[in-house]
C-alpha positions in Angstrom: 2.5 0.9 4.4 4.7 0.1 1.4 6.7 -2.1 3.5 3.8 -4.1 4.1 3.0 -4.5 0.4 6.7 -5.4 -0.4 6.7 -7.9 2.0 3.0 -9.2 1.0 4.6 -9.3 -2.8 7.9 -11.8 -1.8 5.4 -14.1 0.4 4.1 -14.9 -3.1 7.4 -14.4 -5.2 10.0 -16.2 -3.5 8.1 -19.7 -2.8 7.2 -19.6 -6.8 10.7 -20.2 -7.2 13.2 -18.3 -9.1 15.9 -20.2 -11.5 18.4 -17.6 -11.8 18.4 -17.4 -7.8 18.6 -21.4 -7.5 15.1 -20.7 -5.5 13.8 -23.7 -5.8 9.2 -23.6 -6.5 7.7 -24.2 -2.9 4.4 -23.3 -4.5 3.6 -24.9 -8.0 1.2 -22.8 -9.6 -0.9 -24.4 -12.6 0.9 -24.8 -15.8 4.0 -25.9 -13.1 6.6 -28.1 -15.6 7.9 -31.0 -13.3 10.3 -32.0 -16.1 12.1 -28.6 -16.4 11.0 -27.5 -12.9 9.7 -24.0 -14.1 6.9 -22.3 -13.6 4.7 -21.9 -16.8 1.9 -19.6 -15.2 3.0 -15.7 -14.7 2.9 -15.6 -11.4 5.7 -13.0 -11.1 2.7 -10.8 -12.7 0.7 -12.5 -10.4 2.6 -11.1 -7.4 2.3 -7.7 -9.2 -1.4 -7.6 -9.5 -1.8 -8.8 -5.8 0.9 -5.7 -5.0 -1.0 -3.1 -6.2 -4.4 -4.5 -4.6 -3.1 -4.4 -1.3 -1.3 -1.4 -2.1 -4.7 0.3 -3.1 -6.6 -1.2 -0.1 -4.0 -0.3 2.6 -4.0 3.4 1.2 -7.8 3.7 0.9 -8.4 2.1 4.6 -5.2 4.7 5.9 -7.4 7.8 3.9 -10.5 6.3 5.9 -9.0 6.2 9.0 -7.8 9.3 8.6 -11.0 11.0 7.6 -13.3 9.6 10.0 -11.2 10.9 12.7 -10.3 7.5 13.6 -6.4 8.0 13.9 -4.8 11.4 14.5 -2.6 12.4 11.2 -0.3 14.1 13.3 0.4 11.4 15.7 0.5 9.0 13.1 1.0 9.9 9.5 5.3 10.3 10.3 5.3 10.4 5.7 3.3 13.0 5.5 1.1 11.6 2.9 -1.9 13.2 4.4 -1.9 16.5 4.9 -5.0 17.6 4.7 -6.1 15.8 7.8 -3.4 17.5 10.2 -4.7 19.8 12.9 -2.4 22.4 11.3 -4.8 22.3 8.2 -7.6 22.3 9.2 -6.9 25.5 11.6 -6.0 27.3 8.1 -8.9 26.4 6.5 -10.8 27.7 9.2 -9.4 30.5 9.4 -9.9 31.1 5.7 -13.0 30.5 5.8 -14.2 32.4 8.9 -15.8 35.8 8.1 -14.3 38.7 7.4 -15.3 41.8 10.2 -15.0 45.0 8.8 -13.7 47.9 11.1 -15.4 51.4 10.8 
């Protein structure tokens, strides 16, 4: 999932060019200087801001899909990052809540 975002991030970063790199500016964002070739907009903040949206989105459709029943967390969550939806869980929590029988 945070692959994904990285990625997502340098589709945006590397064509806005990078001077230290030599990368030259595929995409010229406004404020773009022709004379200096630089960019003038932050688009490196940009990128950012455009990281942590997909990074949100991608984590809040996983927790969906996870919730509705829609993908098995134990098939597919490998990180771990949801453990509340594994069968293993939700056994406990049954068993926690089941009632208590009392033997005389």
């Amino acid at each position: 999932m945070k692959d994904a975002v990285i990625l997502n991030t340098f589709y945006l970063f590397l064509p806005g060019g990078e001077t230290r790199l030599g990368v030259p500016a595929v995409i010229k964002f406004p404020y773009y200087d022709a004379v200096t070739e630089t960019q003038k907009f932050p688009f490196k903040t940009l990128c950012m801001l455009c990281a942590l949206c997909a990074h949100c989105l991608t984590s809040t459709g996983a927790r969906l899909l996870f919730e509705h029943g829609y993908l098995e967390a134990d098939r597919w969550d490998i990180l771990n990052a949801f453990p509340q939806f594994s069968s293993k869980a939700i056994d406990q929590r049954e068993q926690q809540n089941a009632p208590v029988r009392e033997i005389h």
